[in-house]
C-alpha positions in Angstrom: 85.8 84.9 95.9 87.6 82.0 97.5 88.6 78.0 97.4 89.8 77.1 100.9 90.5 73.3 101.7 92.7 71.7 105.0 95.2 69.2 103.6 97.3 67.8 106.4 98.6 64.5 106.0 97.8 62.4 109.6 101.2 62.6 111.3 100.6 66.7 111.0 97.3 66.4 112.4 98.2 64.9 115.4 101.2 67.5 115.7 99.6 70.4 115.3 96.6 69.5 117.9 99.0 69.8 120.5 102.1 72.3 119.0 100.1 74.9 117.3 98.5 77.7 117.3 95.4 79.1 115.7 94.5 82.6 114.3 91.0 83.7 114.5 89.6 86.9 113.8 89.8 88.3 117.4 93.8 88.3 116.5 93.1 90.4 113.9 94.3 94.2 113.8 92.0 96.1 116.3 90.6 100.0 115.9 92.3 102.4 118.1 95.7 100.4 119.1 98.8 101.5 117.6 101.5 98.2 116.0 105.2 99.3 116.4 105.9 98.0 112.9 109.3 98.8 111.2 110.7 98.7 108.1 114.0 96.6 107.7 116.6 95.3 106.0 117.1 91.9 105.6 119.6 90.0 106.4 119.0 86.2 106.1 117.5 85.5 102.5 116.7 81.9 103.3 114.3 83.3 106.0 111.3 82.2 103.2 112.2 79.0 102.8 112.1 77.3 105.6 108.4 76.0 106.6 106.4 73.0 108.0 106.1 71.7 111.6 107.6 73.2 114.5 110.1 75.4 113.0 112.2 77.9 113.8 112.4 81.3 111.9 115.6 83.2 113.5 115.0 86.9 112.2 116.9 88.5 115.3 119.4 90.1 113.4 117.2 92.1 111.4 118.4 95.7 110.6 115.9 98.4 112.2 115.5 101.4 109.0 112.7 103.5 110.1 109.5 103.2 112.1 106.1 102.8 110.3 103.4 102.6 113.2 99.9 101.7 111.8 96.5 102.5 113.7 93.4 101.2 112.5 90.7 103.9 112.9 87.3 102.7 113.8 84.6 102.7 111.5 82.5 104.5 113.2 84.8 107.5 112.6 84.6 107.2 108.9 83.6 109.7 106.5 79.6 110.3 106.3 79.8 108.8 102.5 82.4 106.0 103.1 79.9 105.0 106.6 76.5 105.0 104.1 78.5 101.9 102.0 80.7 100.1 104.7 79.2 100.9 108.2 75.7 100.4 107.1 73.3 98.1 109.2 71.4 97.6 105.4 74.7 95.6 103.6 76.2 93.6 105.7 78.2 92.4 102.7 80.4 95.2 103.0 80.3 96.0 106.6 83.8 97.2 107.6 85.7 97.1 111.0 88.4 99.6 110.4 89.9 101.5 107.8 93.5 102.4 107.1 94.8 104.8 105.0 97.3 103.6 102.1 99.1 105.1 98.6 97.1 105.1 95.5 99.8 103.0 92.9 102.1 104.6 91.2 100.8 105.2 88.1 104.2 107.2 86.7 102.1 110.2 86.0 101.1 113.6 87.8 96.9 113.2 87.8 96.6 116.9 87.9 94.5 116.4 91.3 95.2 116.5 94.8 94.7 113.5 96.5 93.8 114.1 100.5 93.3 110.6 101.6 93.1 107.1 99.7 92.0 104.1 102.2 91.5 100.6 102.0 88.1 99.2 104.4 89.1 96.1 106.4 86.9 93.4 107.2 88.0 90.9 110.0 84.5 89.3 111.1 83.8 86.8 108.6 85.9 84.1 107.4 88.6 86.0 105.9 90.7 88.9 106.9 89.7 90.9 103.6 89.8 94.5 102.3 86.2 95.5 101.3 86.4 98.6 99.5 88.2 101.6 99.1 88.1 105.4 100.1 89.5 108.0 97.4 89.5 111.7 98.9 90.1 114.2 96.2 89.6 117.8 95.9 87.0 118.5 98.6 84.9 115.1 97.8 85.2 111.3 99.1 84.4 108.6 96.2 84.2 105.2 98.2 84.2 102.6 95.7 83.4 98.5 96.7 85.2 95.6 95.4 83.2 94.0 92.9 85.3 91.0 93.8 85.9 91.5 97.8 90.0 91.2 97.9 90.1 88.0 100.8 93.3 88.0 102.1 94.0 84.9 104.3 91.4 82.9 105.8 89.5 82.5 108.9 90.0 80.7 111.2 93.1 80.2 110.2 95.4 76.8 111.1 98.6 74.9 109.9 98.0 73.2 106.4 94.8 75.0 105.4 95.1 76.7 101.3 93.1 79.3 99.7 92.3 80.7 96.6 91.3 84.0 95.8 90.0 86.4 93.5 89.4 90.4 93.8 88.4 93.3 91.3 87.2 96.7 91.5 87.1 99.4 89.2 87.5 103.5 90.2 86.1 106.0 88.0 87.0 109.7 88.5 85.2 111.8 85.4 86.8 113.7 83.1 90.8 112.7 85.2 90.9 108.5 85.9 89.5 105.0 85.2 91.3 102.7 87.7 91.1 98.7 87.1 92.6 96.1 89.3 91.7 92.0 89.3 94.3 89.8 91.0 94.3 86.4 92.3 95.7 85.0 96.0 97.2 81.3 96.6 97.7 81.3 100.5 99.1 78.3 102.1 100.0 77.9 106.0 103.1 76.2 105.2 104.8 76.2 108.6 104.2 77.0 112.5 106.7 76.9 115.1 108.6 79.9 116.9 109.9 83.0 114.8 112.6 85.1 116.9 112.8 88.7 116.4 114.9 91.4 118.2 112.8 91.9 120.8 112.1 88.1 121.5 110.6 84.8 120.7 107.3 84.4 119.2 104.8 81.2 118.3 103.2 81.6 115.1 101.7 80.4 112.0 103.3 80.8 108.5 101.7 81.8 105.6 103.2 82.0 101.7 101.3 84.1 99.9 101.8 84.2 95.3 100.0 87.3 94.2 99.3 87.7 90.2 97.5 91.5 89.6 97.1 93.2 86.8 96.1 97.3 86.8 94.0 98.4 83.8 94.6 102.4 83.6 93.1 104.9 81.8 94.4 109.0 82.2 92.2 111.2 80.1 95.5 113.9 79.7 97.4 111.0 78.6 94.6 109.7 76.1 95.6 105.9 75.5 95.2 102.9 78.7 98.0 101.0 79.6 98.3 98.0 81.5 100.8 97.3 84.5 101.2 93.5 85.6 102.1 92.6 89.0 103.7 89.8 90.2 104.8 88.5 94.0 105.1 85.9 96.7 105.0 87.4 100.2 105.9 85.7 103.8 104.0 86.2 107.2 104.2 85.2 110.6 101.1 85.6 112.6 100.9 85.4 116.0 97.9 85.4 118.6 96.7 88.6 119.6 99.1 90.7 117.4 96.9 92.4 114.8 99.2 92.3 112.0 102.1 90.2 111.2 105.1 90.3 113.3 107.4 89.2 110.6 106.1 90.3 106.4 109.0 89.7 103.7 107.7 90.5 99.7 109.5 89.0 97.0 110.0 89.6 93.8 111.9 87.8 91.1 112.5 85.3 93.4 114.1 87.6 95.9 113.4 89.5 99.2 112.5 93.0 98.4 110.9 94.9 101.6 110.6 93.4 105.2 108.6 94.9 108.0 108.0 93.6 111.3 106.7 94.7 114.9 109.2 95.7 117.4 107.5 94.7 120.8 110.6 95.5 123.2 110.0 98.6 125.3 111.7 100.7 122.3 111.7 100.7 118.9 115.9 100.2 118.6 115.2 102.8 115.4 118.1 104.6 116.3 118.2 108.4 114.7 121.8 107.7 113.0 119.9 104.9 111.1 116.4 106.8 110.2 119.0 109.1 108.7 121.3 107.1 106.9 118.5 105.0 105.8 118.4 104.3 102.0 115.1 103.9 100.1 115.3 105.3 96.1 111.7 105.7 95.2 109.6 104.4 93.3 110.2 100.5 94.1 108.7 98.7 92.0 109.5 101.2 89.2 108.7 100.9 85.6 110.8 101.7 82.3 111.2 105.3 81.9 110.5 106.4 85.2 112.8 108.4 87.3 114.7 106.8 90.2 115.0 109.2 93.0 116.8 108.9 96.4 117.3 112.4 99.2 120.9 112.8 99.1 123.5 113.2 95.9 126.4 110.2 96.4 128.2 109.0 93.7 126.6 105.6 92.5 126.4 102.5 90.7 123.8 100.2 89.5 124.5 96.3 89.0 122.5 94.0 87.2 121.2 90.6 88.3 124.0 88.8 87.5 126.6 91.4 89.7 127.4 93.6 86.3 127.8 97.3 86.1 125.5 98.4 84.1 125.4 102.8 85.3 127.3 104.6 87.5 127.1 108.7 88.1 126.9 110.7 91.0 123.3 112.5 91.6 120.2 112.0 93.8 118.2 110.3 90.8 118.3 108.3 87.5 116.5 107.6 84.4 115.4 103.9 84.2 116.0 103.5 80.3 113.1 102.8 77.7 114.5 99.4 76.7 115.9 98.4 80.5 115.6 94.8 81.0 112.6 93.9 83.8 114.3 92.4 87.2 116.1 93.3 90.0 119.2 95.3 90.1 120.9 96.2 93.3 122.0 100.3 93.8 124.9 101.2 95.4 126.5 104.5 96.9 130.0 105.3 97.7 129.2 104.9 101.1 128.1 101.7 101.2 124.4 101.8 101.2 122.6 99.8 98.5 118.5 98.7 97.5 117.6 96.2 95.4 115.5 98.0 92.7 113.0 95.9 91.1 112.2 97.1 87.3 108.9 96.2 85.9 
């Protein structure tokens, strides 16, 4: 469910009819086309807070870690039970374009199944790009399960000033293994449109600053007693026309950058294979209080605090966030230089 109102004061009006663009759903992602998107590091923090009228974003510098191409599959390709709830002529509420296939959360705990697919069912017709419902693929069956609330994402058409507020729930049930909760909110603004640079070239586009607030309500039948995990963070985007997704996402949390990815449109990637390999990404991130840390190759480490202190140091391939760890960011770093921020919920 969503709020959407255009507040531009008149000076911006008059700008924007002649400096901007505007996103419609056409510009959405589309099924079949592969989106060169790659993860990176980042190396200008400030790149979130610029915004308004014909900026400029320069994220040219951005570090290339390792390719993450996404193809939208085409509805009609889904699964005879997913197509009977979101490619049916009958409910056009949850009529899906594409689908995509995603990671179930984290939930710090071995579910005793084997989980084959888990997708998310995009809608990009209406007006809001928004994520439908869900596909859950476990041992030989497929569970698709609607959002109670339907998760709207930005809205459509979408143009320099316009805000929206959001709401999405759904709840999984797997018998006798899982009970799956989530309810969030969305505050979208456009805040900004102008040119964003990347490495492959210059781009116009429309901003978006995105606070996300979700809490996951989890029950594990082998575990016996529900917890609850509460989310919190603001994400960036640049959209531009015809690109599917965003050339240019940044997530915060705590107040600070956390994962970029963007699309690398130049005739390669520039993923060279010395940086896929030296790439360093300690999973999980986000990771909760007495989970283990885990990275692929043992280095001798340290992990700093917020405010720069050294708080652990060892040499391995994984570590034990305490019991009683503080929740923030802390920043990991190996003997060889490599470091990720590590966000502790």
């Amino acid at each position: 469910m969503r709020n959407v109102t255009l507040l531009l004061p008149s000076l911006c009006l008059f700008i924007s009819a002649f400096g901007q663009i505007t996103i419609t759903g056409d510009d959405m992602p589309q099924p079949d086309v592969t989106y060169p998107l790659v993860n990176a590091a980042i190396t200008d923090i400030s790149l979130g807070e610029l915004n308004g009228a014909d900026a400029t974003w320069d994220a040219s510098d951005l570090i290339p870690l390792m390719e993450a191409p996404l193809t939208p599959v085409d509805i009609d390709d889904a699964s005879i039970s997913a197509a009977l709830v979101f490619n049916s002529p009958f409910n056009s509420t949850y009529q899906c374009d594409f689908f995509l296939p995603t990671e179930f959360p984290d939930l710090g705990v071995d579910l005793g199944i084997p989980l084959d697919g888990f997708n998310n069912f995009y809608q990009t017709n209406g007006d809001a790009y928004a994520i439908a419902g869900i596909g859950l693929s476990a041992m030989g069956f497929d569970l698709p399960v609607t959002y109670d609330d339907i998760d709207e994402m930005i809205p459509l058409p979408l143009e320099y000033g316009e805000t929206m507020s959001s709401t999405a729930a759904f709840e999984l049930d797997v018998t006798g293994v899982l009970t799956y909760g989530l309810t969030q909110s969305r505050d979208v603004e456009v805040d900004g449109w102008g040119t964003l640079v990347l490495p492959s070239g210059s781009y116009e586009v429309l901003r978006t600053r995105t606070e996300l607030v979700a809490t996951d309500d989890v029950f594990i039948e082998q575990l016996g007693e529900p917890f609850t995990i509460d989310r919190e963070q603001v994400t960036y985007q640049w959209w531009g026309a015809g690109m599917g997704f965003p050339l240019l996402e940044i997530t915060e949390i705590f107040g600070l950058p956390l994962t970029a990815t963007f699309q690398d449109l130049g005739e390669s990637t520039n993923v060279s294979e010395a940086n896929k390999a030296e790439a360093f990404t300690p999973f999980p991130n986000p990771i909760r209080q007495g989970q283990l840390l885990q990275w692929t190759k043992q280095s001798a480490w340290t992990l700093f605090d917020g405010t720069g202190r050294a708080v652990l140091s060892g040499r391995s391939k994984a570590l034990k966030i305490s019991d009683d760890a503080s929740p923030g960011v802390y920043t990991l770093r190996t003997a060889e230089g490599q470091s990720a921020r590590i966000v502790v919920q």
